[in-house]
C-alpha positions in Angstrom: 4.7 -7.6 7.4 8.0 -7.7 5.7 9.5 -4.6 5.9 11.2 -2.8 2.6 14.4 -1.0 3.3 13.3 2.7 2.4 10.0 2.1 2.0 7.1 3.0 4.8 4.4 1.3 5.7 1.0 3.0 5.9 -1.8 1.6 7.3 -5.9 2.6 7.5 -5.7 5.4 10.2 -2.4 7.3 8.2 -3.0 6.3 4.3 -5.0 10.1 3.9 -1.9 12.1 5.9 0.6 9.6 4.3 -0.9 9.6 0.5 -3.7 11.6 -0.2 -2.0 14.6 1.6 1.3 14.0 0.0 3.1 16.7 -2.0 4.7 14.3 -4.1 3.0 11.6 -6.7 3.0 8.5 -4.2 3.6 4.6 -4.9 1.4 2.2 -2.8 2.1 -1.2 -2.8 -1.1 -3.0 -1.8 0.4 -6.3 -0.1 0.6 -9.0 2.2 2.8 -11.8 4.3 1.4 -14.5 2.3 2.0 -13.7 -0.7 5.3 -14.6 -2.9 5.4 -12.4 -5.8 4.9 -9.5 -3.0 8.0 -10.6 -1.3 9.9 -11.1 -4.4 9.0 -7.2 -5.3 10.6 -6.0 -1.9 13.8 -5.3 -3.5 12.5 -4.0 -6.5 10.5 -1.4 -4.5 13.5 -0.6 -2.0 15.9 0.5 -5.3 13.1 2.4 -6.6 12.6 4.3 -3.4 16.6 5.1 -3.1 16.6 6.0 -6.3 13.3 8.1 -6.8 13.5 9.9 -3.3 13.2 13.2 -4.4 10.4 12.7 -6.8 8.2 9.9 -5.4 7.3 8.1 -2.3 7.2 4.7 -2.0 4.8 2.7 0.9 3.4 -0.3 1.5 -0.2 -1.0 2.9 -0.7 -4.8 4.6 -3.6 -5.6 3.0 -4.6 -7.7 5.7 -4.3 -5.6 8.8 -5.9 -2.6 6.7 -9.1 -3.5 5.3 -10.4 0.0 5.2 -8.3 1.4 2.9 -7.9 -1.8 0.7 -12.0 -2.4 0.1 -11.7 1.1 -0.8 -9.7 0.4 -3.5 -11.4 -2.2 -4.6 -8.1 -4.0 -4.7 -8.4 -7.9 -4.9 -4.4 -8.8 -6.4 -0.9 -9.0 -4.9 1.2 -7.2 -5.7 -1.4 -3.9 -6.4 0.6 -0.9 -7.3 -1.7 2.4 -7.3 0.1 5.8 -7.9 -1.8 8.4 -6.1 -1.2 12.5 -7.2 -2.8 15.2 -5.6 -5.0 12.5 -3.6 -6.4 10.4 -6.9 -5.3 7.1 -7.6 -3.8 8.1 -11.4 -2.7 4.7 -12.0 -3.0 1.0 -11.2 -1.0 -1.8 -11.5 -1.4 -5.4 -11.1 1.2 -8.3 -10.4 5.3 -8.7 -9.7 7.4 -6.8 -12.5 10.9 -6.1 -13.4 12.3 -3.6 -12.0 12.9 -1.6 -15.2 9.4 -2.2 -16.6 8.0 -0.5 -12.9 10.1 2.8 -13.7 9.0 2.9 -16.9 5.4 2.2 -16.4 5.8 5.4 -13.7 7.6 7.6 -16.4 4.6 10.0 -16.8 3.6 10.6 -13.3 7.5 11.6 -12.2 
């Protein structure tokens, strides 16, 4: 998988100590190698980790090699964005977006 500059990659066997057990709200991007719009989000996600840092962590799951986690999710599109808090999935999010539109559609859950 394509990795993000500050962004981690969490896979089945550490999504519930990497997420769920997270003090801060928590960003997943559900993706994979073959998909475009996911690679064209990779900078996108890496400015919104820099600039979020204190308030919100930002990972990526390869939906691939992770099967668990993603059927669990029922997640079926890439790009998936899912904002976990307190271990719930508060939000989802579907498809490549500006960066501006991201941050804004994550103003009420930073």
């Amino acid at each position: 998988m394509t990795r993000t500059a500050g962004v981690a990659e969490v896979t089945d066997a550490d999504f519930t100590a990497e997420v769920i057990e997270s003090d801060l709200p928590v960003l997943v991007e559900f993706t994979a190698d073959w998909c475009p719009p996911c690679r064209q989000m990779a900078p996108v996600l890496g400015a919104l980790a820099t600039e979020t840092s204190d308030r919100l962590k930002v990972v990526q799951l390869d939906v691939d090699a992770n099967p668990v986690t993603t059927n669990a999710y029922k997640v079926l599109s890439m790009p998936t964005f899912m904002v976990f808090r307190d271990g719930e999935p508060v939000r989802a999010m579907v498809g490549a977006r500006p960066g501006r539109r991201l941050l804004e559609e994550l103003s009420d859950v930073l």
